[in-house]
N, C-alpha and C positions, 0 to 999 in steps of 0.2 A: 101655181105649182108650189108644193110645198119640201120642206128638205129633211128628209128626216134620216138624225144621227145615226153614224155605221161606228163601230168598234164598242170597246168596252169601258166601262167607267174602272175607275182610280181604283175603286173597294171590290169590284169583280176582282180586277187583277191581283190585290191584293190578298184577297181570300183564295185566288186559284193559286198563288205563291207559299201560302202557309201549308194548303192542302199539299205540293208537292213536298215544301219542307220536312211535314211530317211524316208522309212517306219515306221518304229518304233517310232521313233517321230510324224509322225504324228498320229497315233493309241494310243499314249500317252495322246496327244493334246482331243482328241474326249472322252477320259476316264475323262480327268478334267472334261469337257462339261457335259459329263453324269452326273459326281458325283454330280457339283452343281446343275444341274437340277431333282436328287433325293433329297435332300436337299428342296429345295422349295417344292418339292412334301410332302416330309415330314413334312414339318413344315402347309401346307395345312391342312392337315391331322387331325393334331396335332389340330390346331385352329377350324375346323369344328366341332372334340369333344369339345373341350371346349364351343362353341357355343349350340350343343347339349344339353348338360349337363345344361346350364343358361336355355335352352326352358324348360329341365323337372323342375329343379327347382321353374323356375316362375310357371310351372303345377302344383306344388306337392303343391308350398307353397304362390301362388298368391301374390310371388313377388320377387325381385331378394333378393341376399344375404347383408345383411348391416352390415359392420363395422361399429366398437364404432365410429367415425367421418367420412365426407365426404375426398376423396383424394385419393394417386396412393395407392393400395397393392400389395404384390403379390400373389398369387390365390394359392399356398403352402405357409406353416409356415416360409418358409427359406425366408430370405433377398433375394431378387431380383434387376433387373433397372440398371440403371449407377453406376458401379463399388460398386451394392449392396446395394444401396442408399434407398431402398423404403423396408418399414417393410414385412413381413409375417403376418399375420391376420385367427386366429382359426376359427373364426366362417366363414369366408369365402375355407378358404380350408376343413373345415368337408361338407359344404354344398354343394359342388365341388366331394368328395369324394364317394359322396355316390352313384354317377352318374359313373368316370371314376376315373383313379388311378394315375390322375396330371401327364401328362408326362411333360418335360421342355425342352425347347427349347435348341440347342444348344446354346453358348454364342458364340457372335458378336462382333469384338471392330471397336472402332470409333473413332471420335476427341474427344467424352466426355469421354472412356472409353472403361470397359466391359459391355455391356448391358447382363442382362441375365432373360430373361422371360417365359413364359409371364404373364404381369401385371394387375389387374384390377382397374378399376376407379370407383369409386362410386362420382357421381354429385351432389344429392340431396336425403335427405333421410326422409321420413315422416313414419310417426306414427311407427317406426322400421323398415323400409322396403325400399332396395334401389329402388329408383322410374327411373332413369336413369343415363347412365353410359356409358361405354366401357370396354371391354379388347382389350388393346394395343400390341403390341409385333414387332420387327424390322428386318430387312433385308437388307441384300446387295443388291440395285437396277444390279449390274453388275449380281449377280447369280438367281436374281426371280421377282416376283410380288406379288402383295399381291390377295389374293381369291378375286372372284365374292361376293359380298355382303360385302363387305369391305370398306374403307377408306381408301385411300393412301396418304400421304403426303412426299415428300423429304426432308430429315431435317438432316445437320450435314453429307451430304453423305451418310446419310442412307435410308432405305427405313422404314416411320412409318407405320404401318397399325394398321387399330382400326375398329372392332366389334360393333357398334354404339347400345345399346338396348335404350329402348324398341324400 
């Protein structure tokens, strides 16, 4: 009677270990992919409310929101922009509030920094009232784009996008 060997040799299993390896890495690979491109979606998202929210605005109150001067804010109380650089502003985050509940963009870093938004611009402002403006807010050109009805500009590596009103 004779015996003959059951299982696998050293190099089967070895080759069946590289073959999962490289699956797995690539199924890794395609999870980055997804993440950043949820990401964009999200920040989409994020910026269409805010968009929103300026149309009911200007509906509610025939006209956008104005800070005490013309220049970048950020559309909550909290310090925003380049490494925090651009103030928070009451009357424009209560006039934003009433609409949605401010969500904030993840923060981005760049050659300038942390950016962390998004920001709003007020251009020129008459008899109390911003007459035109932007909200800005940035992105990694390698993980998104910026929305349909937007502005895009490359700057510093990053991706600008700006909201343009009226």
């Amino acid at each position: 009677m004779t015996k003959t060997a059951r299982g696998f040799t050293l190099v089967e299993l070895l080759v069946a270990l590289a073959i999962i390896g490289l699956l797995a890495s690539i199924v890794l690979a395609s999870l980055n992919s997804a993440r950043a491109k949820a990401e964009d979606a999200r920040k989409s998202v994020i910026m269409q409310q805010y968009k929103l929210a300026l149309d009911f605005i200007y509906q509610k109150t025939g006209g956008y929101p104005a800070p005490s001067t013309t220049g970048i804010y950020c559309i909550d109380v909290n310090p925003c922009g380049w490494n925090n650089g651009w103030p928070g502003d009451t009357t424009i985050a209560t006039a934003f509030r009433e609409f949605i509940s401010l969500p904030r963009l993840n923060p981005i870093n760049g050659a300038l920094g942390t950016f962390i938004g998004p920001a709003y611009n007020c251009t020129a402002i008459t008899n109390g009232v911003c007459t035109s403006g932007d909200i800005r807010w940035f992105t990694d050109p390698s993980l998104g784009t910026c929305p349909g009805g937007t502005e895009a500009l490359l700057t510093q590596n990053l991706l600008r996008c700006r909201y343009i009103f009226p």
